[in-house]
N, CA, C and O atoms as a DFTB+ gen file, in Angstrom:
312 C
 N C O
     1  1       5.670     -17.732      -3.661
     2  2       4.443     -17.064      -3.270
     3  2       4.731     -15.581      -3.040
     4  3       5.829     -15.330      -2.543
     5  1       3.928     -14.570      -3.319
     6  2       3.752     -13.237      -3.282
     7  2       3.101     -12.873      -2.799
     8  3       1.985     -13.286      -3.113
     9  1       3.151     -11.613      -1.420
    10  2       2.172     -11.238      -0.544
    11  2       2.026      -9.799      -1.346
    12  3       2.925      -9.181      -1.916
    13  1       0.836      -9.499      -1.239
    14  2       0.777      -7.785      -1.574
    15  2      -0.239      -7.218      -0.154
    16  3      -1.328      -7.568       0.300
    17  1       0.732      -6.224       0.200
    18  2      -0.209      -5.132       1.496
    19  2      -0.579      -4.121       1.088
    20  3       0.319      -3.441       0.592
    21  1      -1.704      -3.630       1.073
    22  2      -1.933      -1.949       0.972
    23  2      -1.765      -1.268       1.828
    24  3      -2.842      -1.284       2.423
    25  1      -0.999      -0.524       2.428
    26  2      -1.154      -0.098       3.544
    27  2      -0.844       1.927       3.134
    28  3      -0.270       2.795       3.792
    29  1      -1.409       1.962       2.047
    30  2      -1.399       3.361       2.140
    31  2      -2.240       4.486       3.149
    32  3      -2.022       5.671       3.402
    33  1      -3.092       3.717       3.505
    34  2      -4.472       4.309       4.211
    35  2      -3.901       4.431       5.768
    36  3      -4.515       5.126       6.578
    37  1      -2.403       3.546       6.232
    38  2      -2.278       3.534       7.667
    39  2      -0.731       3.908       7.504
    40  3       0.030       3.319       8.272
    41  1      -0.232       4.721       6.691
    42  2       1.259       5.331       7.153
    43  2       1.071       6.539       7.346
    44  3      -0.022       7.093       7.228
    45  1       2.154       7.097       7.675
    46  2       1.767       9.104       8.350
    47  2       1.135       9.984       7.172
    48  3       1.312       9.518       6.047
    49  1       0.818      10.520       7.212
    50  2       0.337      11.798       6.523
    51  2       1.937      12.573       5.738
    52  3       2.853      13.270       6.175
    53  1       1.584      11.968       4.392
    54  2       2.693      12.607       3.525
    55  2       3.512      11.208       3.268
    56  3       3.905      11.052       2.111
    57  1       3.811      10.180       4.208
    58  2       4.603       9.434       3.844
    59  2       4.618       8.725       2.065
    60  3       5.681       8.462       1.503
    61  1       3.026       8.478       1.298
    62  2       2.979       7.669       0.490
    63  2       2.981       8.944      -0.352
    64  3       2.709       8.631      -1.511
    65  1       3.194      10.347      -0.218
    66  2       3.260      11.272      -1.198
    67  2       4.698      11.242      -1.156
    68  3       5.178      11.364      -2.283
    69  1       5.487      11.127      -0.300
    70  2       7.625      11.012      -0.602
    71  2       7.373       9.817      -1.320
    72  3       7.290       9.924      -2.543
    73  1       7.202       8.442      -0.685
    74  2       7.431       7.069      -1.304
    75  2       7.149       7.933      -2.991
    76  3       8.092       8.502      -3.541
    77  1       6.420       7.914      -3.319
    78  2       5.473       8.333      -4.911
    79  2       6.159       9.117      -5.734
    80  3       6.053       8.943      -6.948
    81  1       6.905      10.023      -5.261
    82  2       7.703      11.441      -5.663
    83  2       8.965      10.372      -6.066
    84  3       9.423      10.509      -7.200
    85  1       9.576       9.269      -5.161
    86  2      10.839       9.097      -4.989
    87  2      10.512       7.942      -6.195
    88  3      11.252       7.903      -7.178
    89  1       9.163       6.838      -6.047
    90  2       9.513       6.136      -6.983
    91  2       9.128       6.649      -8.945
    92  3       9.244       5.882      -9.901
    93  1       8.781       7.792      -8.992
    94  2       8.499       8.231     -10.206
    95  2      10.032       8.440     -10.584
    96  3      10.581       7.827     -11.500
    97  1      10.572       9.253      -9.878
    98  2      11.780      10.137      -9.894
    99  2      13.089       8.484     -10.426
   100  3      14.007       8.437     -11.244
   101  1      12.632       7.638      -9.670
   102  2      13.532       6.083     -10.197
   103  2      13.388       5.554     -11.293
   104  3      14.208       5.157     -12.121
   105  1      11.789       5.569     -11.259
   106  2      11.235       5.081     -12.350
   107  2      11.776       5.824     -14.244
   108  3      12.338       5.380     -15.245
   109  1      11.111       7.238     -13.760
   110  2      11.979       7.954     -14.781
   111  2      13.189       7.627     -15.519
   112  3      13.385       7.422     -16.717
   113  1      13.877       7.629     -14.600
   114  2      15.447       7.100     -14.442
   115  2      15.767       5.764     -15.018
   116  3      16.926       5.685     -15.425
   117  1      15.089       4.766     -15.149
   118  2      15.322       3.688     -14.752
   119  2      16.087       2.754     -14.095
   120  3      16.450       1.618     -14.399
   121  1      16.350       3.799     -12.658
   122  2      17.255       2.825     -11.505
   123  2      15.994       2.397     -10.584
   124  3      15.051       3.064     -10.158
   125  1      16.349       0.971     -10.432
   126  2      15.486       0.159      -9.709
   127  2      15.931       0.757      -8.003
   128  3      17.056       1.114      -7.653
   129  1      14.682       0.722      -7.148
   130  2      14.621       0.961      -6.088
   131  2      14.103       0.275      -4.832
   132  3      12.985      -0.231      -4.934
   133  1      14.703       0.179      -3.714
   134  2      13.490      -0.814      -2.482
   135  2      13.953      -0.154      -1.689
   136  3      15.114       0.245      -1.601
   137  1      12.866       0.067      -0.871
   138  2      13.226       0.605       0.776
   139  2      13.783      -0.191       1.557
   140  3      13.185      -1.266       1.511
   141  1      14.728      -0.218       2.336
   142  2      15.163      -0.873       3.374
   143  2      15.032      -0.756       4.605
   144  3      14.157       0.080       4.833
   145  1      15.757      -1.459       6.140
   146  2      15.872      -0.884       7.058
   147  2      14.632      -1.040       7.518
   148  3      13.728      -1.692       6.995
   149  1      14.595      -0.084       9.064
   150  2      13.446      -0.228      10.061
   151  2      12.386       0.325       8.982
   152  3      11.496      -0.524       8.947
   153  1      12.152       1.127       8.293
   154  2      11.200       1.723       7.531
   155  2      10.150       0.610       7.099
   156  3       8.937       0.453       7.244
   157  1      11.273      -0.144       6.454
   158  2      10.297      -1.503       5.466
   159  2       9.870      -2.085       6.554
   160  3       8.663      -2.318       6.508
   161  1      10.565      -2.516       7.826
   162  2      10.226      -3.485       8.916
   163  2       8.696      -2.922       9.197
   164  3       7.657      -3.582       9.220
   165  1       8.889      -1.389       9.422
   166  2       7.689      -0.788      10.017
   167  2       6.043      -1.075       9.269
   168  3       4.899      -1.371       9.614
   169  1       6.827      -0.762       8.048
   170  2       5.217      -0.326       7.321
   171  2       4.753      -2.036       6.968
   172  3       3.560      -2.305       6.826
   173  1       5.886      -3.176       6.845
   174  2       5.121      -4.247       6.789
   175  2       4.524      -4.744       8.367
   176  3       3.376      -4.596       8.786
   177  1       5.420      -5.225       8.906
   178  2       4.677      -5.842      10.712
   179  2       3.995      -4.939      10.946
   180  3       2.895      -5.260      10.496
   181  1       3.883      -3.358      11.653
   182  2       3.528      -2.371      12.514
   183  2       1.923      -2.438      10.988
   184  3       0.980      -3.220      11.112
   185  1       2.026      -1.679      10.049
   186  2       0.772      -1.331       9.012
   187  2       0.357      -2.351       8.654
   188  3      -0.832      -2.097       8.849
   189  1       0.357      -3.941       8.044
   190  2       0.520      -4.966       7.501
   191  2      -0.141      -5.951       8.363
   192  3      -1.042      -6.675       7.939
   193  1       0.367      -5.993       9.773
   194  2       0.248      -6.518      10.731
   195  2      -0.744      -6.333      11.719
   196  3      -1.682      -6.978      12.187
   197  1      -0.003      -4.791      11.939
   198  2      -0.541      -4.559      13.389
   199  2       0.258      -5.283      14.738
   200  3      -0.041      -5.893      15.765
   201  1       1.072      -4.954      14.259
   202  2       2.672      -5.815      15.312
   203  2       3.020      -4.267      15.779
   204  3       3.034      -3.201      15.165
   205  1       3.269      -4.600      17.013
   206  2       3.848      -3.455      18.051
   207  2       5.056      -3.041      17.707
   208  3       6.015      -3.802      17.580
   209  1       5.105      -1.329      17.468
   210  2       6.402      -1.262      17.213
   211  2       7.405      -1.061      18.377
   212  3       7.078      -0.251      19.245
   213  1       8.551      -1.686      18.490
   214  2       9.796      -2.156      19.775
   215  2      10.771      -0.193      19.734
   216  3      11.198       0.483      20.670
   217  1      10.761       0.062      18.303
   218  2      11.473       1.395      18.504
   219  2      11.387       1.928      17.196
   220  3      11.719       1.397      16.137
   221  1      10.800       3.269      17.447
   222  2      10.547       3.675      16.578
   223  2      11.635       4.756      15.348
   224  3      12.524       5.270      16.027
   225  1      11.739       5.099      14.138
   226  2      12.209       5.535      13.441
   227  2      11.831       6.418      12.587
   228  3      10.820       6.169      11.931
   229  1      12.601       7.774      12.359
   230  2      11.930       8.842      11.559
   231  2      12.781       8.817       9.564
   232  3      12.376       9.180       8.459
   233  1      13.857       8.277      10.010
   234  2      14.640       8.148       8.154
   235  2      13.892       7.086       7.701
   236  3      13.093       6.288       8.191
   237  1      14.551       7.382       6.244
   238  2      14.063       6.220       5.043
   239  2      15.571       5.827       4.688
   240  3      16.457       6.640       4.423
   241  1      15.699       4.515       4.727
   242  2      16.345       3.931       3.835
   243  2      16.446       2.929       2.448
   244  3      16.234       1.717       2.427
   245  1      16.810       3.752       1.368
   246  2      16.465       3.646       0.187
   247  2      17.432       2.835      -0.464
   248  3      18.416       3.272       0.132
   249  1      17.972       1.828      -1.378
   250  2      18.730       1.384      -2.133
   251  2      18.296       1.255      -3.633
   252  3      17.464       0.526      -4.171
   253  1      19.252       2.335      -4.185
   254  2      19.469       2.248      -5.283
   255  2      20.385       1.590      -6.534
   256  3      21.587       1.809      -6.388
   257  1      20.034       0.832      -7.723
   258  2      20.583       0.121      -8.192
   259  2      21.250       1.076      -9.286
   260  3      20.583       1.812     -10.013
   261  1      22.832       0.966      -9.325
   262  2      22.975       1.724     -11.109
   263  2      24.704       1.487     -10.817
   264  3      25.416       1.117      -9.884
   265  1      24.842       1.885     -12.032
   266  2      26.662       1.608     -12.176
   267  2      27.132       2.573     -11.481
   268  3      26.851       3.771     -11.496
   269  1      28.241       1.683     -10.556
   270  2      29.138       2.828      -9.834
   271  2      29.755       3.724     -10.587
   272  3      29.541       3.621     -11.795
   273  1      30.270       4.347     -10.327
   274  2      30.900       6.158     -11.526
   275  2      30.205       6.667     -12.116
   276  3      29.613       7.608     -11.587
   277  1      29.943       6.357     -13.358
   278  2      29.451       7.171     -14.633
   279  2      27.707       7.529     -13.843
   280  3      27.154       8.624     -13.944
   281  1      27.116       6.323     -13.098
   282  2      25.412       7.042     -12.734
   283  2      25.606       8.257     -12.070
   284  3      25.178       9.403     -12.208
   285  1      26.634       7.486     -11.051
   286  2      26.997       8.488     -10.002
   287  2      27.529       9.848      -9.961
   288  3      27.233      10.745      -9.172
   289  1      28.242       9.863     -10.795
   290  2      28.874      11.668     -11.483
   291  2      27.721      11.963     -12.253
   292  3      27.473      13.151     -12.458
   293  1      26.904      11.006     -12.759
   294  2      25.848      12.214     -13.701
   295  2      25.038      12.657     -12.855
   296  3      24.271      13.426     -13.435
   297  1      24.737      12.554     -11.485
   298  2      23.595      12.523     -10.949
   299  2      24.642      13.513      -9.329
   300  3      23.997      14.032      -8.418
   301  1      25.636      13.533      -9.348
   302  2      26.393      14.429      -8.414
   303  2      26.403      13.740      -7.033
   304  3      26.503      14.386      -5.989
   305  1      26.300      12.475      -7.076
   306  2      26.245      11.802      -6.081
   307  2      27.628      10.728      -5.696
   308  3      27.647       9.629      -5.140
   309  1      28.596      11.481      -6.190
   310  2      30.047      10.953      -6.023
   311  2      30.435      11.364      -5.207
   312  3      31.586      11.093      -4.867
């Protein structure tokens, strides 16, 4: 089973313009991407929900998929 949330209408101001920037910029690329971390926790329970948030967080954590070395030196991220 597959849930889908919209919750563009209830994250901060600017947040779904980074998310958008970051997943074109993957997409382009074709390295697959998911947010991780309190971020994802947030925008599903806290936006999704409406679950109280316990502590709050200002980073994104992002995981990116691609071959170690060769993505990584082309992209200067070694």
């Amino acid at each position: 089973m597959t849930t889908s949330l919209d919750v563009s209408e209830k994250l901060p101001k600017g947040l779904v313009e980074v998310y958008s920037q970051i997943h074109g910029i993957a997409a382009e690329l074709s390295v697959p991407l998911l947010i991780v971390g309190a971020t994802a926790r947030d925008i599903i329970l806290v936006h999704g929900y409406n679950a109280a948030i316990e502590r709050g967080t200002k980073d994104v954590d992002l995981v990116l998929k691609c071959r170690a070395g060769s993505t990584m030196k082309r992209y200067g991220l070694h």
